[in-house]
C-alpha positions as CSV (number, residue, x, y, z in Angstrom):
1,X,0.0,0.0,0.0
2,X,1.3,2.9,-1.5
3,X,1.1,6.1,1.3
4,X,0.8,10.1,0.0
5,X,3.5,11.5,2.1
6,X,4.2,15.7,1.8
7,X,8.3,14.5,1.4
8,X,7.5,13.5,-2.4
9,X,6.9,17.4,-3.1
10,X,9.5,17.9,-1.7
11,X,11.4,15.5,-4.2
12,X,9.7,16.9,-7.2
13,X,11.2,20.9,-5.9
14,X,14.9,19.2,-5.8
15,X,14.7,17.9,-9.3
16,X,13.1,20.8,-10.7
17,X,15.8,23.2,-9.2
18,X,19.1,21.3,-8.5
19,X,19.0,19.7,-12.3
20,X,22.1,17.1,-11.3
21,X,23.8,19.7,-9.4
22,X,22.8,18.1,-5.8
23,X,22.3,14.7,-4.3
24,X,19.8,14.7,-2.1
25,X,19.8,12.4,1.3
26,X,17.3,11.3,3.1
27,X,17.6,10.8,6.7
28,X,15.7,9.3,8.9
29,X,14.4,6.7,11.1
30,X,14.4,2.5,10.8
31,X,11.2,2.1,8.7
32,X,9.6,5.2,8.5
33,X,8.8,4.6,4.5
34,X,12.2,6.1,3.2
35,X,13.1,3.6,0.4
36,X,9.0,3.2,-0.3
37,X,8.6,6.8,-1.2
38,X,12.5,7.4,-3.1
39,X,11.0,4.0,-5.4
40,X,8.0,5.6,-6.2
41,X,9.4,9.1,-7.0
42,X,11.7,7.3,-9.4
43,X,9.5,5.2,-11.2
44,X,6.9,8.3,-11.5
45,X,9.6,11.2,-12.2
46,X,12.0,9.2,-14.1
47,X,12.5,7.1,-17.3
48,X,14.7,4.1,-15.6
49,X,16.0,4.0,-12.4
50,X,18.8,2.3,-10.5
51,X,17.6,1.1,-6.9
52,X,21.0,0.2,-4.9
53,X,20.2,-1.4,-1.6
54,X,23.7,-1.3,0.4
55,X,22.3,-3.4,3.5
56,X,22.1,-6.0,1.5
57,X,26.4,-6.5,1.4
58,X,26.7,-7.0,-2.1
59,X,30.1,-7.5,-2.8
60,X,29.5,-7.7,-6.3
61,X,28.0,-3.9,-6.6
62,X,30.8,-2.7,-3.5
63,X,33.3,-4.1,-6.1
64,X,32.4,-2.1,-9.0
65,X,32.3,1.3,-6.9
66,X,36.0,0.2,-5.7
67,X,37.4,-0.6,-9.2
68,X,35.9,2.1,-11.1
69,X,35.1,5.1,-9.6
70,X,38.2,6.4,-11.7
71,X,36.2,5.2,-14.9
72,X,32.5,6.3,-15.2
73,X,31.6,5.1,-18.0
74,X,33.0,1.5,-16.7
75,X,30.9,2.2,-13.7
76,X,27.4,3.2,-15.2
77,X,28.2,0.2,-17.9
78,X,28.6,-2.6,-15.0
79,X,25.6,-0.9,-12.5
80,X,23.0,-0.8,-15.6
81,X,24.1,-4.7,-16.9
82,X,24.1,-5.9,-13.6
83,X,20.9,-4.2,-12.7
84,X,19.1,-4.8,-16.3
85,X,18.2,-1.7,-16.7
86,X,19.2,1.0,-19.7
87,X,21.0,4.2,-17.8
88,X,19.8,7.6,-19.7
89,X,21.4,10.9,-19.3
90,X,19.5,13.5,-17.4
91,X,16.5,11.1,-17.6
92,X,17.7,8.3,-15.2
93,X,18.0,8.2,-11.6
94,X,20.1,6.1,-9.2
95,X,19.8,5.3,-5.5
96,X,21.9,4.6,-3.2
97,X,19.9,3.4,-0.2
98,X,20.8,2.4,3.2
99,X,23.9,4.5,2.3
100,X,25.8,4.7,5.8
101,X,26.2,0.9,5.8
102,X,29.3,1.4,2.3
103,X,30.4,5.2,3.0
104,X,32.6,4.5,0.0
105,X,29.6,5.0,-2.0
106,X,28.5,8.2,-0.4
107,X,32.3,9.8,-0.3
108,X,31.5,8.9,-4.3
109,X,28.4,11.5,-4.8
110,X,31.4,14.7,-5.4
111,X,32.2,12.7,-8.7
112,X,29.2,11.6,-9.9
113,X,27.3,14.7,-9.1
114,X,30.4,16.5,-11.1
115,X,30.0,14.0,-13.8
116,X,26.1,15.3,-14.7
117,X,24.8,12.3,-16.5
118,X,22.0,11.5,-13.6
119,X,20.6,12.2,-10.8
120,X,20.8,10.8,-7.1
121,X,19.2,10.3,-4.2
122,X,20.7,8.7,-1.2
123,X,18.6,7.6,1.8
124,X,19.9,6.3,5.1
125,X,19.6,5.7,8.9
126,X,22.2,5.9,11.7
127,X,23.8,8.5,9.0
128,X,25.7,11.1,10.8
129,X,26.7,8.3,14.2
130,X,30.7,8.6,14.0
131,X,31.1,4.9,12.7
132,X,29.4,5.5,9.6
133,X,31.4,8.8,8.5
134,X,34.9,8.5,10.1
135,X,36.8,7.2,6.8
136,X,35.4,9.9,4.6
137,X,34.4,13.7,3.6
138,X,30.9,14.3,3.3
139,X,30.7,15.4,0.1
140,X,29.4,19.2,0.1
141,X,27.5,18.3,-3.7
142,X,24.9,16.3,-1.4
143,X,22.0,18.3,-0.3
144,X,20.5,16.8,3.5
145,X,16.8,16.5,4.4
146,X,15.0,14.9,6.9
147,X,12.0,12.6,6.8
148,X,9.5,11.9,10.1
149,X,7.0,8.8,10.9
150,X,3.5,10.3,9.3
151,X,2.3,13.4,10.7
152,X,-1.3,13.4,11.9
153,X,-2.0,15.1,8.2
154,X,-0.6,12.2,6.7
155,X,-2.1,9.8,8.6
156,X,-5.9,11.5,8.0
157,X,-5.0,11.6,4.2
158,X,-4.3,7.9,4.6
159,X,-8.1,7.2,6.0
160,X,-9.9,9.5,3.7
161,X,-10.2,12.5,5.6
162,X,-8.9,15.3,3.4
163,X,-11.4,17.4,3.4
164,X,-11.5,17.1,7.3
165,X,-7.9,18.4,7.5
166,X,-9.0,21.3,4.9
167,X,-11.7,21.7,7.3
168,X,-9.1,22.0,10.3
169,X,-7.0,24.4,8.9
170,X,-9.7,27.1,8.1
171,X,-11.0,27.0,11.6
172,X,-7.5,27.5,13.6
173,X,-7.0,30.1,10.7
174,X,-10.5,31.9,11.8
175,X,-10.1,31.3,15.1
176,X,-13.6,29.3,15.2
177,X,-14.2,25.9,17.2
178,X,-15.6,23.0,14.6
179,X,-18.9,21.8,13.9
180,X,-19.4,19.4,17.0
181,X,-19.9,16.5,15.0
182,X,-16.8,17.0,13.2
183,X,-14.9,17.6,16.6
184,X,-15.9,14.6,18.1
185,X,-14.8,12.7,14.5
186,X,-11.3,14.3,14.7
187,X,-10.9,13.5,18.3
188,X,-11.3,9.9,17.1
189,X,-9.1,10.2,14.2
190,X,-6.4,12.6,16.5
191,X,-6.8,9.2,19.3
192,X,-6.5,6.5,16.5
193,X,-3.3,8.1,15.5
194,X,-1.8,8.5,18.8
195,X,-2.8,4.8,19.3
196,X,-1.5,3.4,15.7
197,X,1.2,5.9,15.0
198,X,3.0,6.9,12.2
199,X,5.4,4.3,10.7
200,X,3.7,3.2,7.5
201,X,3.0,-0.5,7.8
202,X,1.2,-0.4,11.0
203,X,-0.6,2.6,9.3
204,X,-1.5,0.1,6.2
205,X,-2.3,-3.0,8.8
206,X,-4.6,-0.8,10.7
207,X,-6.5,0.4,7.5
208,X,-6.0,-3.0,5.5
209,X,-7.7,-5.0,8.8
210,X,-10.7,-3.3,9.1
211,X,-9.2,-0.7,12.1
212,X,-7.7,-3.8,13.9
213,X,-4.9,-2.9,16.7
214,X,-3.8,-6.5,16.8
215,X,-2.0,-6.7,13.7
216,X,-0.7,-3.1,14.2
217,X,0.9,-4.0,17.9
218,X,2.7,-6.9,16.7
219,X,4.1,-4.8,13.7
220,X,5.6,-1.8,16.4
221,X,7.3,-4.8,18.5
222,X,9.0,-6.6,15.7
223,X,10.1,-2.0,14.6
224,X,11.2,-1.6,18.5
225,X,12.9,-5.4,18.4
226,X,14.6,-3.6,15.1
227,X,15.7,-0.3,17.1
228,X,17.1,-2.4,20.5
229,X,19.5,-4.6,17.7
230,X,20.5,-1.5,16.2
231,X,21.4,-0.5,19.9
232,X,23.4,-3.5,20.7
233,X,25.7,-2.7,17.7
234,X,26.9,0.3,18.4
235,X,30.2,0.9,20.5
236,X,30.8,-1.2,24.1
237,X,31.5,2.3,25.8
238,X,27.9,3.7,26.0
239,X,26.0,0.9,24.2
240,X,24.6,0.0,28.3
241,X,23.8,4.2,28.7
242,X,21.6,4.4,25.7
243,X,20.1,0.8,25.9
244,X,18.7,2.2,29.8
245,X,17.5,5.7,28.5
246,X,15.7,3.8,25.7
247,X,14.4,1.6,27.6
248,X,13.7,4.1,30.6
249,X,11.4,6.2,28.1
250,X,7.9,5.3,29.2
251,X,8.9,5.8,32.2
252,X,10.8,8.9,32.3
253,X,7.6,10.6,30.4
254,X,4.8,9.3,32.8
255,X,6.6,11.3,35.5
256,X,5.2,14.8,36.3
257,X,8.2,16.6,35.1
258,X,9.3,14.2,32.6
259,X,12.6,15.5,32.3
260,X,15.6,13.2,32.8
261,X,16.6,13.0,36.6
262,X,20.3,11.7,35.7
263,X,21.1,10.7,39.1
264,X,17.9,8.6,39.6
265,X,19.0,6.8,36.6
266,X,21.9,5.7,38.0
267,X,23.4,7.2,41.7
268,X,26.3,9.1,41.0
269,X,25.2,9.8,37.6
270,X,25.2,13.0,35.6
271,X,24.5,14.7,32.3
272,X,27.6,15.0,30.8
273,X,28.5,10.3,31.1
274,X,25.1,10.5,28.7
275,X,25.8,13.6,25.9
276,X,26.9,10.1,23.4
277,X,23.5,8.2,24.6
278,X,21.4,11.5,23.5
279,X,23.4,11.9,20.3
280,X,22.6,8.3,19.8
281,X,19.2,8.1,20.5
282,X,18.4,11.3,18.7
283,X,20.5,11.0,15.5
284,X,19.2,7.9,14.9
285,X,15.6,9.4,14.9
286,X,14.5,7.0,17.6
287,X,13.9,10.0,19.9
288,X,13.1,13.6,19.7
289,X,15.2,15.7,22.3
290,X,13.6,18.9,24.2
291,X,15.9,20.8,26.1
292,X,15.2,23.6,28.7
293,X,15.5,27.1,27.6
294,X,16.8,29.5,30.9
295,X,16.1,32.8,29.1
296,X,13.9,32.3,26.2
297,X,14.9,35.2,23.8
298,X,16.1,35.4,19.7
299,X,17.1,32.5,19.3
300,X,15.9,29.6,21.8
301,X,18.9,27.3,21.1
302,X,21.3,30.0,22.3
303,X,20.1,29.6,26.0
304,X,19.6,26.1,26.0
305,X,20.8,23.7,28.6
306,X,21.8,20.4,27.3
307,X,21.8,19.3,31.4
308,X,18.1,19.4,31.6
309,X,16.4,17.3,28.6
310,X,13.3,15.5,27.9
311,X,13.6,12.4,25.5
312,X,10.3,11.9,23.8
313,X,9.7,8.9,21.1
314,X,10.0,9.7,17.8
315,X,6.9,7.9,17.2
316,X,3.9,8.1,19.9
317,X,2.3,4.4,18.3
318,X,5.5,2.9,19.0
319,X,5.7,5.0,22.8
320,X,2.3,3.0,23.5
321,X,3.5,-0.6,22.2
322,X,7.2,0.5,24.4
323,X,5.0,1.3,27.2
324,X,3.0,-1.3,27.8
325,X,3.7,-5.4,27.7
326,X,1.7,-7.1,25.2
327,X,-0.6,-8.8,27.4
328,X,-1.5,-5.7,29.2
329,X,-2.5,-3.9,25.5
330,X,-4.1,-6.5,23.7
331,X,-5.8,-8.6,27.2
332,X,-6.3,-5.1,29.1
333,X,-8.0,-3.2,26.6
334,X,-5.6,-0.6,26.5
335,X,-6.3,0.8,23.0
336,X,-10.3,0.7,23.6
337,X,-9.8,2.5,26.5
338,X,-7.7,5.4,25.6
339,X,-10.4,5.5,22.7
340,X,-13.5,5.9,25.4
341,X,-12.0,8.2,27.3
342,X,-11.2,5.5,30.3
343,X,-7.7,4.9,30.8
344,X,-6.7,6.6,34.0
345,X,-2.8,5.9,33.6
346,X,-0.2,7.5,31.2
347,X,-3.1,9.4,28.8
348,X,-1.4,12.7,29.9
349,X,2.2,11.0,28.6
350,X,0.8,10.2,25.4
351,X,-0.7,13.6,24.6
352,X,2.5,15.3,25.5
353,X,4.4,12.9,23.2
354,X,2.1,13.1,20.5
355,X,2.3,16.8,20.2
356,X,5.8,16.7,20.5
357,X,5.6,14.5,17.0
358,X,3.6,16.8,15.5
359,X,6.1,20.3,16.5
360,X,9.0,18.2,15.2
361,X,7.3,17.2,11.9
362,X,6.3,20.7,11.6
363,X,10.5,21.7,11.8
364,X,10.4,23.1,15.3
365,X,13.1,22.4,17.6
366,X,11.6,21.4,21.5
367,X,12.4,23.7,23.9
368,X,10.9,23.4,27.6
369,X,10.9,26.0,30.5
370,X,10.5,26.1,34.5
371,X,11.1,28.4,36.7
372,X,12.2,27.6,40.1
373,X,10.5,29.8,42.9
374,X,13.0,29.7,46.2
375,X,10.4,31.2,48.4
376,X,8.4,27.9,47.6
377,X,11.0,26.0,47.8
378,X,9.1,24.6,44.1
379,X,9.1,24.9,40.2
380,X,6.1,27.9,40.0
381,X,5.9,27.9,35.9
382,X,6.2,24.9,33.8
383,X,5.6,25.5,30.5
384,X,5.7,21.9,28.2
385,X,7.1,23.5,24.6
386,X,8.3,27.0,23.4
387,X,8.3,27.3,19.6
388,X,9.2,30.5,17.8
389,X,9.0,32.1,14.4
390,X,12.6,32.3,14.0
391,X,12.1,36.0,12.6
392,X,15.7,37.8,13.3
393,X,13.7,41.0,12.8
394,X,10.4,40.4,14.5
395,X,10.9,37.7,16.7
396,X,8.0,36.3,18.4
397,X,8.0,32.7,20.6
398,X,4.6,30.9,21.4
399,X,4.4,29.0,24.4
400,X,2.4,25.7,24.4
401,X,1.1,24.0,27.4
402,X,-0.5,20.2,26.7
403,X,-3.2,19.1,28.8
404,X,-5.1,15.5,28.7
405,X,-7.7,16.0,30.8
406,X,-10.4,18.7,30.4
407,X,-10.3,20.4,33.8
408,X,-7.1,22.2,34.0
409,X,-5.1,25.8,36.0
410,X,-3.3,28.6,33.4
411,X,-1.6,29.6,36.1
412,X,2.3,28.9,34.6
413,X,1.2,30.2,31.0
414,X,-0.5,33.7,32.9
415,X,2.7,33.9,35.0
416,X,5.0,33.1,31.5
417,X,3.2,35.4,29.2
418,X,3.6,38.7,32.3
419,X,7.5,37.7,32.2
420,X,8.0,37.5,29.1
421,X,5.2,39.5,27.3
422,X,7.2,41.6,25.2
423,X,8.5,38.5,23.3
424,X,5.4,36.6,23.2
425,X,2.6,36.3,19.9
426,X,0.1,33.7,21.1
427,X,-0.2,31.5,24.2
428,X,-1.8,28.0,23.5
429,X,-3.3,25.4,25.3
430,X,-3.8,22.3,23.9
431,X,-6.7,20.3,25.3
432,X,-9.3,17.8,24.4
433,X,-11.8,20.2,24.4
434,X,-13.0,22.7,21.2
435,X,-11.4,25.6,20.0
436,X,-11.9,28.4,22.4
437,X,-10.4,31.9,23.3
438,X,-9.7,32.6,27.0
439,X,-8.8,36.3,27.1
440,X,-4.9,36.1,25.9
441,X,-5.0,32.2,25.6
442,X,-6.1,30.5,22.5
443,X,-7.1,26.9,23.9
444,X,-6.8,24.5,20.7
445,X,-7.9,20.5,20.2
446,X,-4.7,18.4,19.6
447,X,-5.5,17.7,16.3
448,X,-5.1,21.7,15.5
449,X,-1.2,21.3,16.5
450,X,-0.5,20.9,12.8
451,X,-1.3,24.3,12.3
452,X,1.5,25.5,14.2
């Protein structure tokens, strides 16, 4: 099953502009649809195609890139017999994909990009850790973008809802809560994808089984069983570090704070023994990383303090299926209940991960902020996510507080926005409830978090 996702635009805009001057690579996650969509592109956009897949250790392929990459035309003559397929200048695209596990090929994009016959993409995973890149340059003819699990638009478009989304967008733009009816229908739909996710086969399963979670659970195991190998590969001297903060996830966000308390992790423990375990977790696209911001100001990354952090999943399906054994989903009820409104435990976690998807897909960076009152001897503002317009000229942030439950205090965005009012454009809460304005606070549905 073939899934519209935005990235093929974004394909179409690099060929149309870069005409063979840039490679383009795709990074992202294990099994987020990367090779699916480069496939499709090509055989759409493109009279022939090469498809190289480099985790499959053909030594036959690696061969020809060692032994004549000083001889083009000996290249494209051996990759097009072997492959069966008729190479045609400027109309022919080749792909490398899974191209951190043969760097060779990627060092080789500065000649073939220099060459012009054809185009390339490159897609890959793991693709900046230090393993995959220490023997070579990264070529500067290569062009870097990144691809997400599908965003909640993605995931509507993939049930039929289009016009719903359309329908999304022009309220949040007017400022005007939906239709009831058509509230309570994107609740469901914003619930089904917290509870199903975003990696594309689950996706298909869920749609392709008649809305079956059964199916879908087993499919996010065997992805998480993918991501834990991948963790037992890497280097002996923080393989253990980011094996317990991946494992820790679940519970590190059910916490009130859900920041990472190093020293509870282990005693004696602080941030800097796990800056290689974040690096890890997030370069690999397992995890998306907000840090606190102390003075949020132009420029939220310039005040950010790597020591305080909040790891959220990079995908909130696969959060739930990490969460929970599979007994306790599938026996328990889990997934009806979070539908019905009925599970009492971790709904809050779920929300807050979910919307941190949905920033992140959306190209935000995930900033956090408390302030600690000494008086109190307590944190008196928490606010869960600061995004910004990154204007240089007129610089606005927008903080974001995420709330699962539909009685909820302001109190930390009222006390946030007098601080810092000068630097603010719009305070949001997102809530289960309709759109509604509160004086200065614009109180949003989840599924309206796309629009930021």
């Amino acid at each position: 099953m073939i899934l519209k996702r935005k990235i093929y635009d974004k394909l179409v805009e690099w060929k149309n502009e870069s005409h063979g001057t840039k490679a383009i690579l795709i990074e992202g996650a294990r099994r987020i649809g990367k090779s699916t969509i480069v496939e499709e592109f090509a055989k759409k956009e493109y009279k022939s195609y090469i498809f190289i897949d480099f985790a499959q250790n053909d030594k036959t392929v690696e061969g020809y890139f060692n032994q004549y990459l000083n001889r083009l035309d000996d290249l494209f003559m051996m990759l097009g017999t072997y492959f069966g397929v008729k190479l045609i200048p400027r109309e022919s695209l080749i792909i490398f994909d899974e191209v951190q596990m043969f760097p060779v090929a990627r060092a080789a994009i500065k000649y073939l990009v220099a060459d012009g016959r054809y185009d390339y993409i490159e897609t890959g995973s793991l693709i900046s850790i230090k393993e995959n890149v220490k023997d070579i340059v990264i070529p500067s003819e290569e062009r870097s973008i990144r691809m997400y699990p599908m965003d909640f638009e993605e995931f509507a478009w993939a049930l039929g809802e289009d016009q719903l989304i359309t329908y999304i967008k022009s309220c949040f733009a007017n400022r005007e809560p939906l239709e009831r009816g058509m509230h309570n229908k994107a609740m469901l739909l914003f619930k089904q994808y917290m509870l199903v996710g975003g990696m594309p086969k689950p996706v298909s399963l869920f749609i392709e089984n008649n809305k079956s979670f059964d199916l879908v659970d087993a499919e996010k195991r065997d992805i998480l069983n993918l991501y834990r190998n991948d963790i037992m590969k890497i280097k002996t001297q923080y393989r253990s570090k980011v094996l317990t903060i991946y494992d820790q996830i679940p519970g590190l966000l059910s916490k009130h704070e859900k920041r990472v308390i190093f020293k509870e992790i282990q005693k004696g423990s602080y941030a800097d023994q796990y800056s290689e375990t974040f690096f890890w977790l997030s370069d690999s696209m397992i995890s998306n990383e907000c840090f606190l911001c102390s003075d949020p100001n132009v420029g939220l990354s310039v005040n950010k303090d790597r020591g305080y952090v909040k790891c959220y999943m990079g995908d909130t399906g696969l959060l739930l299926s990490h969460a929970f054994d599979e007994n306790e989903l599938l026996e328990g009820a889990v997934y009806s209940q979070i539908l019905n409104n009925k599970l009492s435990i971790n709904e809050g976690m779920l929300y807050e991960n979910a919307i941190a998807q949905m920033l992140t897909a959306n190209g935000h960076k995930l900033f956090f902020y408390t302030h600690y009152a000494e008086e109190k001897h307590r944190n008196d503002i928490e606010i869960d996510f600061i995004i910004s317009n990154n204007s240089k000229l007129k610089y606005k942030m927008y903080p974001l507080e995420v709330k699962s439950g539909k009685r909820y205090s302001t109190s930390s965005l009222e006390k946030f926005r007098e601080k810092y009012r000068a630097r603010i454009g719009d305070c949001y809460v997102i809530h289960p409830r309709n759109l509604v304005l509160k004086e200065e606070i614009i109180c949003i549905p989840p599924y309206m978090a796309i629009c930021l």
